[in-house]
Legacy VTK file of the C-alpha trace (Angstrom):
# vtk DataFile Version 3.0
C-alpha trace
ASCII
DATASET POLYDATA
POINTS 358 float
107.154 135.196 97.582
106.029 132.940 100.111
102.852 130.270 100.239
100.453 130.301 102.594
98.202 127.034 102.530
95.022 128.675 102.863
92.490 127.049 105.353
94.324 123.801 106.365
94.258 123.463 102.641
97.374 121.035 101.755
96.675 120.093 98.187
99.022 120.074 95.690
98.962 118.477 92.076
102.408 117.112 91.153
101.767 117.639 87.510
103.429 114.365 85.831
101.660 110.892 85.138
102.284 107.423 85.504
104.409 107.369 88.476
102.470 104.573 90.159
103.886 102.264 87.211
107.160 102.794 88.783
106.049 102.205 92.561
104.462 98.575 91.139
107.176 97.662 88.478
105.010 97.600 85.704
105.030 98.533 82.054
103.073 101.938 81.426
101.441 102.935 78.413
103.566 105.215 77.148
107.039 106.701 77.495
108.681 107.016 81.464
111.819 108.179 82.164
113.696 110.338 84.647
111.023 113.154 84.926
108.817 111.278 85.783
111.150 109.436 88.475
112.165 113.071 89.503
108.542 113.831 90.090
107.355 110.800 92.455
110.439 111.287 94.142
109.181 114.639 95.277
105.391 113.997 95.497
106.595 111.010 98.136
108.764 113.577 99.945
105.312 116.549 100.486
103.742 113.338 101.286
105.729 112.972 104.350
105.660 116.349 105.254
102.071 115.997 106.112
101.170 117.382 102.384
98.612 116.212 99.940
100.116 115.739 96.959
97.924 114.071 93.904
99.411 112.236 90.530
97.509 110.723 87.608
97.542 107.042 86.826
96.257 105.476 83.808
95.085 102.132 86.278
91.843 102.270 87.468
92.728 99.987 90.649
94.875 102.901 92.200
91.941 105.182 92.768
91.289 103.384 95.370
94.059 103.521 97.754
97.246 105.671 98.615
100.442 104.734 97.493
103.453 106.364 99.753
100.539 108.905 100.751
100.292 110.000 97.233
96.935 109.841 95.583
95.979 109.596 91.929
93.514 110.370 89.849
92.510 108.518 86.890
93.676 109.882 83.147
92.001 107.427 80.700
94.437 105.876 78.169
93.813 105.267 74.542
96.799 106.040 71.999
94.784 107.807 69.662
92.910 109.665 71.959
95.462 110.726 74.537
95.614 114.123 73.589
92.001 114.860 74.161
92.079 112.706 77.680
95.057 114.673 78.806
92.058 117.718 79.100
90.413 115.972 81.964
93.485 117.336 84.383
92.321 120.578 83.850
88.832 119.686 85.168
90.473 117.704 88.198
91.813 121.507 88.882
88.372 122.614 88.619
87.084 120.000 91.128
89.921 119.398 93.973
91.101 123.005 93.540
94.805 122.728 94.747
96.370 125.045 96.733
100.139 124.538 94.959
100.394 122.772 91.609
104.366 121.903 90.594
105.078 121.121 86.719
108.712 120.227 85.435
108.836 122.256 82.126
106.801 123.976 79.823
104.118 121.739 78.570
100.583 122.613 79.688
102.325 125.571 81.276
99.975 128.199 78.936
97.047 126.744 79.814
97.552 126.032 83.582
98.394 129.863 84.087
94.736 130.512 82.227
93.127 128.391 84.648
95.174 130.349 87.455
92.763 133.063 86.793
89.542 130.562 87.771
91.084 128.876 90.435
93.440 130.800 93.030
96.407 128.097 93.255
100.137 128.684 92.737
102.436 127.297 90.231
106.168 126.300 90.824
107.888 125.547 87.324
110.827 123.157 87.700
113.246 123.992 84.704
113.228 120.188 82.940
116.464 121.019 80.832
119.079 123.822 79.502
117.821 123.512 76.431
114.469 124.938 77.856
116.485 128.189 78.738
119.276 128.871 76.628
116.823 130.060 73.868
116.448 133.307 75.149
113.810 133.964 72.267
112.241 131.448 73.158
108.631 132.289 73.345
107.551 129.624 75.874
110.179 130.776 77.990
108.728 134.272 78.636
105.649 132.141 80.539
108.164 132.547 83.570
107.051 135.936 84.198
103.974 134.594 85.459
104.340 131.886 87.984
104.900 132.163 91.417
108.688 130.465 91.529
111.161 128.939 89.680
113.116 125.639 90.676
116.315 124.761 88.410
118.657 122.130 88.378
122.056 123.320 87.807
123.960 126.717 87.966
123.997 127.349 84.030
119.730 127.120 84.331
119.808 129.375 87.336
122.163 132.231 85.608
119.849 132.154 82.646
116.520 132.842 85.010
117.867 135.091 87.153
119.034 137.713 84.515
115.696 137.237 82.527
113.411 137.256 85.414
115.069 138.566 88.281
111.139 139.327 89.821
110.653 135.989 90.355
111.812 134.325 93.229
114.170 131.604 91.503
115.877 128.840 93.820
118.744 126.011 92.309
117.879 122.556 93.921
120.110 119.478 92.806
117.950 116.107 91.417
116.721 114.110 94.439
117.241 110.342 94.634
114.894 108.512 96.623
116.079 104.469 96.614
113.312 103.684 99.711
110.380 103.143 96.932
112.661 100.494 95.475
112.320 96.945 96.417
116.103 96.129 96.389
115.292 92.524 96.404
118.465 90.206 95.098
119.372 89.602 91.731
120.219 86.376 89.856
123.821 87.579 89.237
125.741 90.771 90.446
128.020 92.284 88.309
131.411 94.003 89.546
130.516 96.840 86.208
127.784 97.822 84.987
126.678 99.922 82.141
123.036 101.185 81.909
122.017 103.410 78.732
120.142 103.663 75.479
122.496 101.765 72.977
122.853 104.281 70.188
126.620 105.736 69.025
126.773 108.765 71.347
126.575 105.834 74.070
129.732 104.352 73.349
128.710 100.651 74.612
131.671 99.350 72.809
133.928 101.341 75.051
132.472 99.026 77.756
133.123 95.650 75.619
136.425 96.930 74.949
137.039 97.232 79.119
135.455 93.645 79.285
137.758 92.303 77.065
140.892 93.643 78.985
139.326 92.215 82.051
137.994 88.723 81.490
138.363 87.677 85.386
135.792 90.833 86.103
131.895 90.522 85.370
129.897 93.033 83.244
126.444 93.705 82.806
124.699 96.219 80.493
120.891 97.293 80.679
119.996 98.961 77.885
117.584 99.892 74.516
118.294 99.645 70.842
117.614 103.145 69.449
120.105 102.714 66.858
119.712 99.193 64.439
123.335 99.189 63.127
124.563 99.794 66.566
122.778 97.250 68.279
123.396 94.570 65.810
127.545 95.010 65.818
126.990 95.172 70.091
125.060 91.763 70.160
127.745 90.169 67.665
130.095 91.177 69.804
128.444 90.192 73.075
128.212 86.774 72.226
131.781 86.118 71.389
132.319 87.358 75.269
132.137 85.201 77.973
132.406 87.531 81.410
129.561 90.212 79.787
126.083 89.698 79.624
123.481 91.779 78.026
120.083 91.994 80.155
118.059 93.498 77.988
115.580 96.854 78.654
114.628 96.699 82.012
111.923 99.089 83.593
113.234 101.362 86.169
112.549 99.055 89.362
114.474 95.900 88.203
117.260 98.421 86.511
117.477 99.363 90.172
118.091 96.304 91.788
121.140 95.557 88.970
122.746 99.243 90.231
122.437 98.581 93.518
124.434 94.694 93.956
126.898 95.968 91.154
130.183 97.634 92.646
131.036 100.271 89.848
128.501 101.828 87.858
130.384 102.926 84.219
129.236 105.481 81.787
130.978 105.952 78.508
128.708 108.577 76.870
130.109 111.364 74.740
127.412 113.812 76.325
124.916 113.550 78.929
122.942 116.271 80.864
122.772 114.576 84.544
121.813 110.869 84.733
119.642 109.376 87.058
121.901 106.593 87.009
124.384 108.413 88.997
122.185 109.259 91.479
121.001 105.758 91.519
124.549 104.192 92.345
125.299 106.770 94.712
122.354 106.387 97.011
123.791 102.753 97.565
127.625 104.600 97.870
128.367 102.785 94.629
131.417 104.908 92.876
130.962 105.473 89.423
133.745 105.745 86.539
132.351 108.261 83.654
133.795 110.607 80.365
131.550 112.770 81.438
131.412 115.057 84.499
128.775 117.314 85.045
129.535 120.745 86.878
132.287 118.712 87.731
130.959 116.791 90.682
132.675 113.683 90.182
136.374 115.132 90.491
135.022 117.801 93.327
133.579 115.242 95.159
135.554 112.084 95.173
132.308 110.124 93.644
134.608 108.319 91.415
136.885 108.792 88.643
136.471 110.488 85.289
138.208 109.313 82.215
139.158 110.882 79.005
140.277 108.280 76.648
140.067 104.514 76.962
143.529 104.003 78.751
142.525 106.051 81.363
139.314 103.918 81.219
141.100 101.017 81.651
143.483 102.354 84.707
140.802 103.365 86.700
138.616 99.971 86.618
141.416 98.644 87.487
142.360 101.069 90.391
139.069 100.646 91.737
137.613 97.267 91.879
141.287 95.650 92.958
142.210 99.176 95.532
139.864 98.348 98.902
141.640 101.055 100.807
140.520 103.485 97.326
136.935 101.869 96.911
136.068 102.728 100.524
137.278 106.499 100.827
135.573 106.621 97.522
132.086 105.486 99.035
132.448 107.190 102.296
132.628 110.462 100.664
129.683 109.454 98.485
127.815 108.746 101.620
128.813 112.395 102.820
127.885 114.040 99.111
124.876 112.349 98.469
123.243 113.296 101.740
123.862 116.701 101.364
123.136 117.199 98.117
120.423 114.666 96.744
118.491 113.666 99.774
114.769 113.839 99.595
114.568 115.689 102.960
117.547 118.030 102.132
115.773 118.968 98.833
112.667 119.791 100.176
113.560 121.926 103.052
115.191 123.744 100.484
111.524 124.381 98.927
110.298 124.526 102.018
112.374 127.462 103.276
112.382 129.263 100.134
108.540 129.445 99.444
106.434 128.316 102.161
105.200 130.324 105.331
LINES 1 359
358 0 1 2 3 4 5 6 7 8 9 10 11 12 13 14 15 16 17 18 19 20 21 22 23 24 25 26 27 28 29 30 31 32 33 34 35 36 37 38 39 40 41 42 43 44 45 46 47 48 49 50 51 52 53 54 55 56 57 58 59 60 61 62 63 64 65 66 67 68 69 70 71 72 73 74 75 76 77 78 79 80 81 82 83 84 85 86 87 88 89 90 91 92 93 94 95 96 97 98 99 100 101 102 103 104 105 106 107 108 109 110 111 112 113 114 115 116 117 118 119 120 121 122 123 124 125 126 127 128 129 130 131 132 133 134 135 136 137 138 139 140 141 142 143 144 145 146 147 148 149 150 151 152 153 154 155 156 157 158 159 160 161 162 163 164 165 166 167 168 169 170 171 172 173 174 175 176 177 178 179 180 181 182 183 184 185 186 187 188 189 190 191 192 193 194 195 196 197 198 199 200 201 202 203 204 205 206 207 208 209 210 211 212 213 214 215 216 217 218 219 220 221 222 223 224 225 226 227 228 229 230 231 232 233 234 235 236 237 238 239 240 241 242 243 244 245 246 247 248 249 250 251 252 253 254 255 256 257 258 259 260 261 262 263 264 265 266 267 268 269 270 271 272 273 274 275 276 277 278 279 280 281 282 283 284 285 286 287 288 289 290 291 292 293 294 295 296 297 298 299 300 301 302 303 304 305 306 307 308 309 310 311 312 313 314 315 316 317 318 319 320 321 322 323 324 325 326 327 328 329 330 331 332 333 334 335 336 337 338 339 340 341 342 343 344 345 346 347 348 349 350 351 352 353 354 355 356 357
């Protein structure tokens, strides 16, 4: 199926909130993460197509001027009211009446397919996760059969689709990385590792103390949340009895940014991850990144670092990497290569582009 943007009419709601709190580097009101990263990141990329695309911001002050060519629309805040604010986006349908909208999961899906029948607009679902799909009796999941196309992420999501809903015109684009809205301003200390994560067990931030410890001439920095109390007390015991590591706290995603970007290896010792934005952050600055895990294998395929399966090998390939210049270069030059062809704004949308518009 292909889109036609009926009369000149280049609307389209990027259905995802507070986005602006990343563009400005402040705190929003509730939970942000990569979704809503993903989602700016492709809002800013219609934008300069020419496009129209709309967010919602909880900040008055934004109403009033476009950000990256994105404009908002206000969606009140109050924590024990949020739930019967979140409504007013279906009115803002009613009012600007969108030619595309484009939400990443599930959520509101129901009720924006209702409103389909009001209001002639399209919907593109972007799969948010596998665990959205690999439910087959999943009951939310059969809401596929009625939009207009299906985005996922990775080949395991796009398997799953196509042999559910093979009418539906179902396309696999990668995660885009966009580091341009990013101030990249200089930090008050780079770090040659870096470790960026929630600090809970499945984390394995001790894994990184224990690399610090057999490197004391090397710097390490770790950006991170406690989600676990026992964890998070041992790590800060252990933190201050090291002298080359320090710990910078939780960091919204601007600042986190700037730490990636002047570090020169980006190190992940989780036990299981889906597919970090943190990756994509380092490698949009060619940064090489050392990690257990290795999703769809990229990292080995690619030459975008090196992938470790106990600590020794941890330990060897640190070391390989920040003393090897000769290794550190072919390792960012193929990054350079990967990243542009895979996780480019511009590459990812002409994907979209080409799949579902006239």
């Amino acid at each position: 199926m292909s889109f036609q943007m009926k009369n000149n009419n280049k609307k389209l709601f990027i259905w995802s909130r507070w986005a602006d709190d990343i563009i400005l580097g402040t705190k929003p009101p509730d939970g942000q993460g990569g979704a809503e990263l993903q989602m700016l990141f492709w809002a800013k990329s219609f934008a300069d197509q020419g496009y129209i695309p709309y967010l919602f911001s909880w900040r008055l002050r934004v109403l009033f001027r476009e950000i990256y060519g994105i404009k908002f629309l206000w969606l009140p805040w109050v924590r024990k009211l949020g739930v019967v604010f979140a409504y007013l986006r279906y009115l803002y349908v009613l009012i600007y009446r969108p030619n595309l909208i484009i939400i990443r999961g599930y959520t509101d899906l129901k009720v924006l397919l209702r409103l389909k029948k009001v209001v002639d607009f399209r919907i593109l679902l972007m799969i948010a996760s596998d665990l959205e799909v690999e439910n087959e009796s999943n009951q939310m999941l059969n809401l596929s059969n009625y939009v207009d196309g299906i985005i996922t992420q990775n080949h395991f999501q796009y398997n799953k689709i196509v042999a559910n809903f093979p009418k539906i015109k179902t396309i696999n684009v990668h995660n885009i990385f966009d580091n341009s809205i990013f101030s990249n301003t200089k930090v008050d200390e780079n770090f040659d590792f870096i470790w960026v994560g929630n600090i809970k067990p499945v984390k394995r931030v001790m894994y990184f103390l224990d690399l610090a410890m057999k490197m004391p001439n090397k710097k390490f920095g770790i950006i991170g949340k406690n989600q676990n109390e026992t964890e998070f007390q041992l790590f800060l015991d252990r933190v201050k009895d090291l002298n080359n590591v320090k710990y910078l706290g939780f960091l919204d995603i601007q600042l986190a940014n700037n730490y990636i970007s002047n570090s020169r290896i980006l190190v992940n010792t989780s036990i299981k991850e889906g597919f970090p934005n943190t990756f994509l952050q380092a490698w949009s600055y060619n940064i090489p990144v050392i990690s257990n895990v290795d999703p769809s294998d990229l990292i080995s395929k690619n030459d975008l670092g090196l992938k470790f399966n106990n600590f020794d090998e941890l330990v060897e390939h640190a070391e390989l990497l920040i003393d090897s210049t000769s290794q550190y270069q072919f390792i960012s030059k193929k990054i350079n290569e990967y990243f542009i062809k895979s996780h480019s704004p511009k590459t990812g949308l002409e994907t979209i582009l080409n799949a579902f518009f006239n």
